[in-house]
Every structure is written in C-alpha cells, then in structure tokens.
C-alpha positions as CSV (number, residue, x, y, z in Angstrom):
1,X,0.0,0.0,0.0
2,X,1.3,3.6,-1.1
3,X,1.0,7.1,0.3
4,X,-0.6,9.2,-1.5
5,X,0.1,13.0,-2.3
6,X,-2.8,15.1,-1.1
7,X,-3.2,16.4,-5.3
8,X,-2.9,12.8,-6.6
9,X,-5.8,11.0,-8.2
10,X,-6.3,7.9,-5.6
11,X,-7.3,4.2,-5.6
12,X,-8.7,4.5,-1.9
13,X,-9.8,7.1,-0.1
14,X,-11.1,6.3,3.7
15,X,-13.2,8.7,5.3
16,X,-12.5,8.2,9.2
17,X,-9.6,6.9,10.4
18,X,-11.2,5.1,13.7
19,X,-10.9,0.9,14.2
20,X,-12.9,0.0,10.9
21,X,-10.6,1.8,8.4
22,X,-7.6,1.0,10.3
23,X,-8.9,-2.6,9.7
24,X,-8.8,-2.5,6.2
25,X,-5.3,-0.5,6.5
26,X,-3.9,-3.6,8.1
27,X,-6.2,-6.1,5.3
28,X,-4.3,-4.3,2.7
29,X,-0.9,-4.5,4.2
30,X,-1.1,-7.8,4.8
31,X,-2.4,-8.2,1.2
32,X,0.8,-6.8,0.1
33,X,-1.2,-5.3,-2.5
34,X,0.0,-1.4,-3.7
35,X,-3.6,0.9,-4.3
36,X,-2.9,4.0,-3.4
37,X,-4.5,4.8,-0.5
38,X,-5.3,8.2,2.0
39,X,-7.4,8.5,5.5
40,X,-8.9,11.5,6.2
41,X,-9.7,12.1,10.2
42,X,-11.5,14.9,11.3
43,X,-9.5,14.3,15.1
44,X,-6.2,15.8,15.7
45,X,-4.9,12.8,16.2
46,X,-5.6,9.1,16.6
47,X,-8.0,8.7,19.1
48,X,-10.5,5.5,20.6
49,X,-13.7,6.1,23.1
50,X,-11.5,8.9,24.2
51,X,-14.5,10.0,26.2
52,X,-14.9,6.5,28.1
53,X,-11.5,5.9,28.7
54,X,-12.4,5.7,33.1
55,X,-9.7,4.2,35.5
56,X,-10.4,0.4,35.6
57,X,-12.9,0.0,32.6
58,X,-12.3,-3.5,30.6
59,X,-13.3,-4.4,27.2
60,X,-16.3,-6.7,27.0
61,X,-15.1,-8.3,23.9
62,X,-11.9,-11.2,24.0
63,X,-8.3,-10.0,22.3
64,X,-8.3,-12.2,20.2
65,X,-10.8,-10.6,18.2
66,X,-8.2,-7.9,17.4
67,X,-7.7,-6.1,13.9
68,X,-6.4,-9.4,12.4
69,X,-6.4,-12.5,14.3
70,X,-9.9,-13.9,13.2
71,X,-8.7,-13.1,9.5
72,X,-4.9,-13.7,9.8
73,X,-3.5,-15.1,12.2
74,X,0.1,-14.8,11.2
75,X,-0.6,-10.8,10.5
76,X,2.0,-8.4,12.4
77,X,-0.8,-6.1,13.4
78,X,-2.5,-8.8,16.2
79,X,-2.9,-8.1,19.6
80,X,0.0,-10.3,20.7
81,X,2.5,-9.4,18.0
82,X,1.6,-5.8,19.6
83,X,2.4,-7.0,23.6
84,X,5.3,-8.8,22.5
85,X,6.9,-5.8,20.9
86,X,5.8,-3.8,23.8
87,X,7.8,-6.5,26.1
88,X,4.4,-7.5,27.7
89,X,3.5,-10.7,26.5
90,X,4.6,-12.8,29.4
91,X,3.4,-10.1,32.0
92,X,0.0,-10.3,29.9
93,X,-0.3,-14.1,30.0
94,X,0.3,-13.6,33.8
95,X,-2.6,-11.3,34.1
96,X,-4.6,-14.7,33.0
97,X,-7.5,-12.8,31.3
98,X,-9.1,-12.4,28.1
99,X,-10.2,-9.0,28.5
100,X,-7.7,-6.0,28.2
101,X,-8.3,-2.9,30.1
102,X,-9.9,-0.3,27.9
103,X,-6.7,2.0,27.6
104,X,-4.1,-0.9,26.6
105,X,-6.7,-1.7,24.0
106,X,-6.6,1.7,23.1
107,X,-2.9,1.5,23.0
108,X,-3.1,-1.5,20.8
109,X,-5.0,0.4,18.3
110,X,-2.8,3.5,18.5
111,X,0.4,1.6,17.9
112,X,-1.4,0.0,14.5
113,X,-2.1,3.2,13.3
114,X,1.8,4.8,14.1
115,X,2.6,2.4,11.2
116,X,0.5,4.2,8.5
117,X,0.9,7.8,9.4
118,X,2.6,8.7,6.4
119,X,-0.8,7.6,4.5
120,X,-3.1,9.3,7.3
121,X,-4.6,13.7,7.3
122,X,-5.6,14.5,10.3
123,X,-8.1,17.7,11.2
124,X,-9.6,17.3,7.9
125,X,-13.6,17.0,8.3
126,X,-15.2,15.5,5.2
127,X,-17.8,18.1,4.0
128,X,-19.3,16.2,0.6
129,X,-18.6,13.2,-1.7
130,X,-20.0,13.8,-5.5
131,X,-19.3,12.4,-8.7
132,X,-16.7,13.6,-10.5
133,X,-15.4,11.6,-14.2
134,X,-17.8,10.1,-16.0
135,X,-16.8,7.6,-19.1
136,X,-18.1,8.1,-22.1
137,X,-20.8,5.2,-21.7
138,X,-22.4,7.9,-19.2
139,X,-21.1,5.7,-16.5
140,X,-19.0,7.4,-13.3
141,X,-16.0,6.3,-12.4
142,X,-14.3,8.5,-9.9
143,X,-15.6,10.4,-6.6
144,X,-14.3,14.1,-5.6
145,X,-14.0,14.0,-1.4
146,X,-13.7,17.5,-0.3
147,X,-12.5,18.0,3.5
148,X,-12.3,21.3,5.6
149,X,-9.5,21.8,7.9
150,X,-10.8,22.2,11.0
151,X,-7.9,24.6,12.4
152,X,-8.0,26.9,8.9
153,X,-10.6,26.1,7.6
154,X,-9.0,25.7,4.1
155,X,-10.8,23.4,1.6
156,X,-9.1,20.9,-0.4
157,X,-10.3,18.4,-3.0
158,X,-9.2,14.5,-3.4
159,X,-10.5,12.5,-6.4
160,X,-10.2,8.5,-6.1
161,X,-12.3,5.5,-7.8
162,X,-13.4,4.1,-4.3
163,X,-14.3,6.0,-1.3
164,X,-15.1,4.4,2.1
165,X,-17.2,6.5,4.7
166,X,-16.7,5.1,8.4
167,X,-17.1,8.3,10.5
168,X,-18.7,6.4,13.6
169,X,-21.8,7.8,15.1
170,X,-22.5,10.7,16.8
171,X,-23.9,10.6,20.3
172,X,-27.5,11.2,20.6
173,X,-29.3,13.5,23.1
174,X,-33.0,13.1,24.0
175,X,-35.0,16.0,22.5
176,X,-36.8,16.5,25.9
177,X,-32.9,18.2,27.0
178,X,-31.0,21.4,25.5
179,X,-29.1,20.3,22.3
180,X,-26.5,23.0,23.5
181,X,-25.8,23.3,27.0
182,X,-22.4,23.2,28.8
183,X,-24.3,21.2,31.6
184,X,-25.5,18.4,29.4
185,X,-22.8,15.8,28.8
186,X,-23.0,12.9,26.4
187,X,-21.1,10.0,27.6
188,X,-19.0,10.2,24.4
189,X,-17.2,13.0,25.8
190,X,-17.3,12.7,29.6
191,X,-13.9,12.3,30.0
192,X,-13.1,15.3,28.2
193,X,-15.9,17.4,29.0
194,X,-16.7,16.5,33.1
195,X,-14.4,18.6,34.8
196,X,-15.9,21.7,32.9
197,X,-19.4,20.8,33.8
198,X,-18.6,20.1,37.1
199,X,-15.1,22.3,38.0
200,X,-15.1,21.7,41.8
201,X,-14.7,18.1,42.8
202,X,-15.3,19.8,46.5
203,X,-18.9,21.0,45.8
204,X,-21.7,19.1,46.7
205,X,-23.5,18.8,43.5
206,X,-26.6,17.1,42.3
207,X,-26.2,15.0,39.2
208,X,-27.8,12.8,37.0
209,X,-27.0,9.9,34.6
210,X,-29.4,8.8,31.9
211,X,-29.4,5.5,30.5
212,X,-29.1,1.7,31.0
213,X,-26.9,0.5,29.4
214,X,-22.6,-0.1,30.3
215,X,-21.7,3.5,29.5
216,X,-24.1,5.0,31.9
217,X,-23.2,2.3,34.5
218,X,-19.7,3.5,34.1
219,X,-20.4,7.2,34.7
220,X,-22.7,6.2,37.4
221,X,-19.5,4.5,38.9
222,X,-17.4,7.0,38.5
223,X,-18.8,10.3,39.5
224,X,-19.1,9.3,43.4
225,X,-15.2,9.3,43.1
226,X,-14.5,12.4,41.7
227,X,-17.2,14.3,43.5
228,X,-17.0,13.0,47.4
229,X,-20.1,15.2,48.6
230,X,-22.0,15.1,45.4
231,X,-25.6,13.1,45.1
232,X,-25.7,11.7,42.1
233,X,-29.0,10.1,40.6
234,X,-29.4,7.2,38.0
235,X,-32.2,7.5,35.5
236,X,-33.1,4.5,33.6
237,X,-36.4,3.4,31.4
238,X,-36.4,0.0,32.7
239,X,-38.0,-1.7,35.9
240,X,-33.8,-3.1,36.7
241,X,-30.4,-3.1,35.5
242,X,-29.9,-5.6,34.1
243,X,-26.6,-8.3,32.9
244,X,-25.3,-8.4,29.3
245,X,-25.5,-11.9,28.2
246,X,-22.1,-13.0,26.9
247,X,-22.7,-16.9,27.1
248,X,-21.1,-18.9,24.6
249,X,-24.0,-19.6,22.4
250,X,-25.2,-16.0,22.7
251,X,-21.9,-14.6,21.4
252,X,-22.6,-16.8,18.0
253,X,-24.6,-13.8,17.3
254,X,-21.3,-11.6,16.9
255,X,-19.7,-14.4,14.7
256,X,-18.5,-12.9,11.6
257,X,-20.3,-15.9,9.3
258,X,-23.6,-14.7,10.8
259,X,-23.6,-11.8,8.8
260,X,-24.5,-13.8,5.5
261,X,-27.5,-15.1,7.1
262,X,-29.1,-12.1,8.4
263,X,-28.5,-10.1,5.1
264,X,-30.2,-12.6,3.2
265,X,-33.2,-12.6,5.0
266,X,-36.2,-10.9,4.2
267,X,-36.2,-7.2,6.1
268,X,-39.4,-7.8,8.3
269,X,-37.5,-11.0,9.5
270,X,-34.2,-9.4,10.2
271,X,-35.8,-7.0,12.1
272,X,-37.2,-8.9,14.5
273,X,-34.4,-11.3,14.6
274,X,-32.1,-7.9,15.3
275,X,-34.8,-7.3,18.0
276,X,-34.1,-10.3,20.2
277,X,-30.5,-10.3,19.8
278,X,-30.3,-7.0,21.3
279,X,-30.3,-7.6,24.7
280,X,-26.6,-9.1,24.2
281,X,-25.2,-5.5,23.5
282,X,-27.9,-2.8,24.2
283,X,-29.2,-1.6,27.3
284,X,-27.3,-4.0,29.2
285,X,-24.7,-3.7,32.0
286,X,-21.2,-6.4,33.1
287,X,-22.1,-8.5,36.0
288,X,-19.1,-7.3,37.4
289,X,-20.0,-3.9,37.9
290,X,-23.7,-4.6,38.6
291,X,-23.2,-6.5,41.5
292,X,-20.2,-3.7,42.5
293,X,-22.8,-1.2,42.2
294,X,-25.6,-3.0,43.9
295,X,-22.9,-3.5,47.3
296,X,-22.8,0.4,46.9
297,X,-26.6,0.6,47.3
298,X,-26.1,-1.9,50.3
299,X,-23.1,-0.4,52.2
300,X,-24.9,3.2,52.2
301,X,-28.5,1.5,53.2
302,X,-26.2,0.0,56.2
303,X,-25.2,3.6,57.5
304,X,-28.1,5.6,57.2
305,X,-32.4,3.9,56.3
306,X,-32.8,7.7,55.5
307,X,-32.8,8.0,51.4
308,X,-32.1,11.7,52.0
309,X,-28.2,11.1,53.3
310,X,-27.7,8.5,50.2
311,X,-25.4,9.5,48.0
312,X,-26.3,7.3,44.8
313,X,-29.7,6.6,43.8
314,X,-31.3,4.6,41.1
315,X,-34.8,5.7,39.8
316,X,-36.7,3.2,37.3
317,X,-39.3,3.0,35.4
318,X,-38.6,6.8,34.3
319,X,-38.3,9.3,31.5
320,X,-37.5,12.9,31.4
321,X,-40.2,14.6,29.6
322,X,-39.3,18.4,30.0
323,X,-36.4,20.6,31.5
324,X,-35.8,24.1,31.9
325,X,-33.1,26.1,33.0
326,X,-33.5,27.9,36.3
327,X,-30.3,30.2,36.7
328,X,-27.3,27.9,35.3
329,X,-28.5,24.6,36.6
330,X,-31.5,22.2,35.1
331,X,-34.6,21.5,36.4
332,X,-34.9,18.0,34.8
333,X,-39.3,16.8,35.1
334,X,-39.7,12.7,35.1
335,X,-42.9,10.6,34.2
336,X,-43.2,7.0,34.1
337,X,-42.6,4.9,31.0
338,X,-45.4,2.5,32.1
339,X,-48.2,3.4,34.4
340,X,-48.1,1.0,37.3
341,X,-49.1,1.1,40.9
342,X,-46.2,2.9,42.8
343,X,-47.5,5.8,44.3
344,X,-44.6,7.9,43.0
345,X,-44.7,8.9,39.5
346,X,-44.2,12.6,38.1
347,X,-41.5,14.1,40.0
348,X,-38.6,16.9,39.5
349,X,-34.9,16.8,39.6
350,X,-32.5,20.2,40.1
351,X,-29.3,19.2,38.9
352,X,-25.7,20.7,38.0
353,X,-25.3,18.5,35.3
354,X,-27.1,15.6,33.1
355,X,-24.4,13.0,31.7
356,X,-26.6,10.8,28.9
357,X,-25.6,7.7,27.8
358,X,-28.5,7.1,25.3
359,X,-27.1,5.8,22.2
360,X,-25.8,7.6,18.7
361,X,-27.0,8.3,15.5
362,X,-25.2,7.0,12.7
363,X,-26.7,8.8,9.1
364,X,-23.2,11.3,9.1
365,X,-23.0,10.1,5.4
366,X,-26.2,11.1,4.3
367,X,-25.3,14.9,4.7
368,X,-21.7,13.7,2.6
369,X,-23.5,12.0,0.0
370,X,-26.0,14.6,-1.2
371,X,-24.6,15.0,-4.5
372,X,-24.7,11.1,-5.0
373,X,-28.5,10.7,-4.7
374,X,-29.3,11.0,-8.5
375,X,-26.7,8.0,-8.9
376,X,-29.4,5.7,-7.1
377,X,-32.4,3.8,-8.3
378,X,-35.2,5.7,-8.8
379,X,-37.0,3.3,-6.1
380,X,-33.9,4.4,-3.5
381,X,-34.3,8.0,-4.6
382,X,-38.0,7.9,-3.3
383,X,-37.3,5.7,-0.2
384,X,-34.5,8.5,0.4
385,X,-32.1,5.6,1.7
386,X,-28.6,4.9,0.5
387,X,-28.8,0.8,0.0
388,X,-26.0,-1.3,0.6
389,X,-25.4,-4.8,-1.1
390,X,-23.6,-7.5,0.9
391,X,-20.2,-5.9,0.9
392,X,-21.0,-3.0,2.2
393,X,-20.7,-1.5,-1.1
394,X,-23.5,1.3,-1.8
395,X,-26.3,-0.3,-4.2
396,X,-25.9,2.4,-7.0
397,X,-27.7,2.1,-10.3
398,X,-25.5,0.1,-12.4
399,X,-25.9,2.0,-15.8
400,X,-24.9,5.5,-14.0
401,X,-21.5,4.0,-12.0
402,X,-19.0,1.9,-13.3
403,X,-18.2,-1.2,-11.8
404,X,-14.5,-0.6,-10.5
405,X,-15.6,2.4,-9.1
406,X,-18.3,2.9,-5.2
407,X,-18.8,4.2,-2.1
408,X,-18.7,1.7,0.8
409,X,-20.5,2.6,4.2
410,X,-18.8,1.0,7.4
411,X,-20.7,1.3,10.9
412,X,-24.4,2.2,10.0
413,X,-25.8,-1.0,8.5
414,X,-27.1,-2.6,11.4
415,X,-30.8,-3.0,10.2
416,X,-29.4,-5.2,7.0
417,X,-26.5,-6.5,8.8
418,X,-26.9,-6.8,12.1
419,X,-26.0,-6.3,15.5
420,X,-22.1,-6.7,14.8
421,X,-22.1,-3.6,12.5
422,X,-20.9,-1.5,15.0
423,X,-18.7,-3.3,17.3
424,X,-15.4,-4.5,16.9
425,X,-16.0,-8.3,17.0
426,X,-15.7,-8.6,13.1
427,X,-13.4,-5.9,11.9
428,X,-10.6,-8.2,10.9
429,X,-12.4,-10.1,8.8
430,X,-14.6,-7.2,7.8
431,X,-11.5,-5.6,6.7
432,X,-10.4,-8.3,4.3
433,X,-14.4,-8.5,2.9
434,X,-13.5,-5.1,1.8
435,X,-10.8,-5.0,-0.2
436,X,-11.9,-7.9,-1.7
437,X,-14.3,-6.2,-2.9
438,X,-12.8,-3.1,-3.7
439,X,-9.3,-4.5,-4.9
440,X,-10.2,-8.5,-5.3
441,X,-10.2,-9.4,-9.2
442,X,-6.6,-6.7,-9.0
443,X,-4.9,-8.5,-6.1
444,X,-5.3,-11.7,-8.2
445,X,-4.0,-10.5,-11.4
446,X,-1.2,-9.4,-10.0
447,X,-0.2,-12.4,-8.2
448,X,-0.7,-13.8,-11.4
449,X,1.5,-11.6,-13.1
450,X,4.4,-11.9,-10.4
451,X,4.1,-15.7,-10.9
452,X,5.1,-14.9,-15.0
C-alpha cells in the first residue's frame, strides 16, 4: 500500500480513520497489494472512546478478536504481536484474562495506526462526496471527497475511484434536554468534558445519569469518586439493571459468518431477529459492575435507612419529559414509561449536570453523499435511503457508476446487517471482505502476473 500525495488522483480514499478503516489499513498491508491509498480524520490525532477511557474500565469483547487475528492469524498487526513488541507478553499471559483494560486496548490500536501515518490527514472533516469523471458510456468512475481543515478552515479536493465513509456515530441526546448546554454531557465526551461541567470536585452537586446501558453504568461508577459530597442520581427506562448476556451460544450472534444469514433474510424478518438479539449489547450492564454497584446501594443502606443522606440513587421506570433552565442549573421533570401502581410517578430533579448515555445516531454520510442521490435507483431515490449490497458496497444504479468504481459505508448498517455492524467483533475479517471487494479481481491478477 502507497502514500498518497494530497493532489494525486487515488485508488482509496477512507473517510475516518477510527478501528474499521484501520482494519482495512492492516487487510491491505497484509495483502501486500499497492492501491494508493489516504485517511482523512476529522481528530487531531488518533484517538479511541476517548471520552470512556475511566480508570479500571475492561473491554467486553476477547483480544483475540483484534484487527487481524480472526482473518490472519500470522498478520503483524495482532494483539499479541503488539504485547510482545511492547515487552508485555509474558506479564500479559500472567494477568490470565481475556479481557484487556480499555486504555491498553486503546494502545493497541494506537500503535497500528503509528505504522501508516505517512498515508493518514488529520483535522480534515469530510464536507461532501459527488461524482466527479464520467466515461463516455455515461457511467461514473471516480468520486471528488472534499474536506475542511478544521484549524484553517482551508478546503481541499481528493479525487479516487473508491471511497469508504466510516465516520462512527454521533452521540444522541434526547429532544426532551437542550441540544446545546455546557451542563449536558453525552457520555461520548465525559472524560473530556466532566471537569468543565462540574469544575469543583469539593462541591456538593446534584447529578444525574441517563441510561441503562454499560456507558451509563460507568459514569454512574465513577462520578461518586470524583465528587465525594455530590448526590448523584441514575435515570433508567427500565423496571432493573440488568446483565449483558455474553454466554457462549449467545456470542454466535457476533460471529463474523452470521452476517450472510441475516443479510439474506427478508427485512421484516431481520428485524425482528435484530430485536431479540439485542439484549446481548444494548441496554445492558457487566455482571461485574452490577453487583459492584448493587454492594454500593447496600453499604450506604447500612449507615443511614434515610434516602435523603444516600449519596447514589437509582430511579426506574422513568423518562424525562421536559427541562428548563432555572439560573445555570436544570430542572430536569420525570414521568413514568409505564403506568403501574407505585404511588410515585411525576417528579422533578434540580441538577448541576445531566451525563446521557443514550445511544448515537449513525446517518453522518447522508449529509456527505447529497450529490450522489441521482446515482441511485429511482425506487432508492423515493425511499431517500442509500442501499448497501452485501459488501457493504452502496447499491448504486449500475448504468450510471461503473463497476470498478463505489462508495462503501462502514458502521451504519445494522438493520441489514446486524448487530455486529458497529462493534469491533468482526473488523478483521470485515477488513479483508472489503478489499476484496474493492481490490479483489486486481490482487489476483497481480499475483498472477508476479508468478510470469
């Protein structure tokens, strides 16, 4: 794989440069095949779940399902290749786990993307995609990127026959809270964004946590230890906390194989299938730090019957409806999601600061791919969707886009390809589906050639 000058005319152009474009950085090195190739990251610099990186937190996924193992084994870019050049494979084996605390992991990934700087642009935000040759059968066969530096603001234009959009998703606040507010967190950038909310770790604040799921479990953890006299209030939808499944059966669902099942079934079907898988990933909390957090709830219960001297409280069953602001803080207003017979139900909540931990929305390349839409099927143009096929490769109308030439979306094709779009269990092999794809019928002509 090459660098690529910025004013070149490209092979590849990734747009993101998070875990599932690093994968297929490390699919095509190990493919020793030579497109080339340029990232574009709107970061600074490389970064992982910067916002969730809290002391303690473990991955919930095994090692081994690293950037190359489950595709390569042999590849230099797996998570023991990377301890044993770090000197701490043996220290590692000691630790007798599966599951790497969240910052080595991040580490991990860091030190796979140190070996492809020269091919990565950071601080450039993607700002549209559009066709830009077209053959003379009508047909396109090149895409003009165009990215804004985000410290000039200085726009500059990349042209290359495949373009890959994998810009993760962006986190998602309910529409009941201000869009806008320096005292409403999302948990994607707690880490970065806490201490500003909340600048004196002396103060005896009230806060709340929305959410059920790990991330808001996390936070919930956490804040008692950086505020000492703060009360801090749990919010959640549900009737209980509850475990994420990660039983050996259950996990099948993350298998990379699995995909080719789901995708082929009919879309009322996956659905529901998608439905009842969920519980393995979504809204769902590590036994581990449920039952840690549920010995918090018993240790303050033991010093004190009175709910008023608490310092952590869980509320269930609950939704914010409305919220206001009454001079800087938020007066947050709670109903019930179902009507049952507790005698509590509406209630109010003055906070300091919200922290939500309620999901993301993923659609950052429909504002990219404006320009693209009349490339589509007339049926996609009135469904206003941006199909993919199987690989991940957008289902453009075949007589207006040549056929070595597409846009590939990474990360927002849950509802045709289920659960594992998102997560890291099936990058590796993810990785190596997509330059097949993209570079496949090349790669084998020129191993053919270099057998000549």
């Amino acid at each position: 794989m090459k660098a690529s000058p910025q004013t070149s005319i490209e092979d590849l152009i990734c747009i993101g440069f998070g875990p599932a474009s690093l994968a297929i950085a490390i699919a095509l090195e190990d493919a020793s095949t030579a497109p080339k190739v340029s990232f574009l990251e709107r970061q600074s610099q490389f970064a992982w779940h910067s916002g969730m990186q809290l002391p303690g937190a473990k991955m919930q996924i095994s090692f081994l399902k690293d950037l190359a193992t489950p595709r390569n084994p042999r590849s230099k870019f797996t998570f023991i290749n990377y301890l044993f050049s770090k000197n701490r494979l043996n220290t590692f084996i000691n630790l007798d786990t599966f599951l790497p605390s969240r910052l080595e992991y991040e580490d991990y990934l860091r030190w796979c993307a140190s070996h492809f700087e020269d091919r990565v642009s950071y601080g450039q935000e993607v700002i549209e995609v559009s066709p830009d040759l077209t053959l003379n059968n009508g047909k396109v066969a090149r895409f003009r990127v165009i990215a804004q530096d985000t410290v000039t603001g200085e726009l500059a234009t990349r042209l290359a026959r495949h373009v890959v959009i994998a810009v993760g998703g962006k986190g998602k606040i309910p529409a009941e809270l201000p869009q806008f507010h320096s005292s409403v967190v999302h948990s994607s950038k707690y880490s970065q964004q806490v201490a500003t909310a909340l600048p004196d770790q002396t103060q005896a604040y009230n806060i709340a946590v929305i959410g059920n799921g790990q991330s808001a479990a996390e936070i919930f953890n956490d804040l008692p230890a950086r505020y000492p006299n703060a009360k801090v209030t749990l919010i959640i939808k549900g009737t209980a906390l509850r475990p994420s499944d990660d039983s050996p059966f259950v996990n099948e669902v993350f298998d990379p194989e699995r995909v080719d099942g789901i995708f082929a079934e009919g879309a009322e079907l996956r659905a529901q299938r998608i439905k009842a898988d969920k519980a393995t990933n979504y809204g769902v909390v590590r036994l581990g730090l449920l039952e840690h957090l549920y010995e918090r709830f018993y240790m303050q219960r033991l010093k004190s019957e009175d709910e008023r001297d608490w310092q952590v409280k869980l509320r269930t069953n609950r939704k914010v409806v409305r919220s206001k602001d009454v001079d800087g803080k938020l007066l947050l207003s709670f109903g019930k999601v179902v009507e049952d017979a507790t005698p509590q139900g509406n209630e109010d909540l003055l906070v300091d600061a919200v922290f939500v931990a309620t999901g993301y929305e993923r659609n950052a390349h429909e504002g990219m791919l404006v320009k693209t839409r009349s490339l589509l099927t007339e049926t996609a143009q009135e469904l206003k969707k941006f199909p993919v096929r199987r690989d991940y490769k957008i289902a453009f109308d075949e007589n207006k886009v040549a056929a070595n030439a597409g846009v590939w979306l990474q990360g927002c094709n849950e509802s045709t390809h289920g659960l594992s779009d998102t997560l890291l269990s099936i990058l590796a092999v993810r990785g190596g589906e997509l330059v097949h794809s993209m570079f496949g019928s090349e790669a084998a002509e020129q191993q053919v050639r270099a057998k000549l």
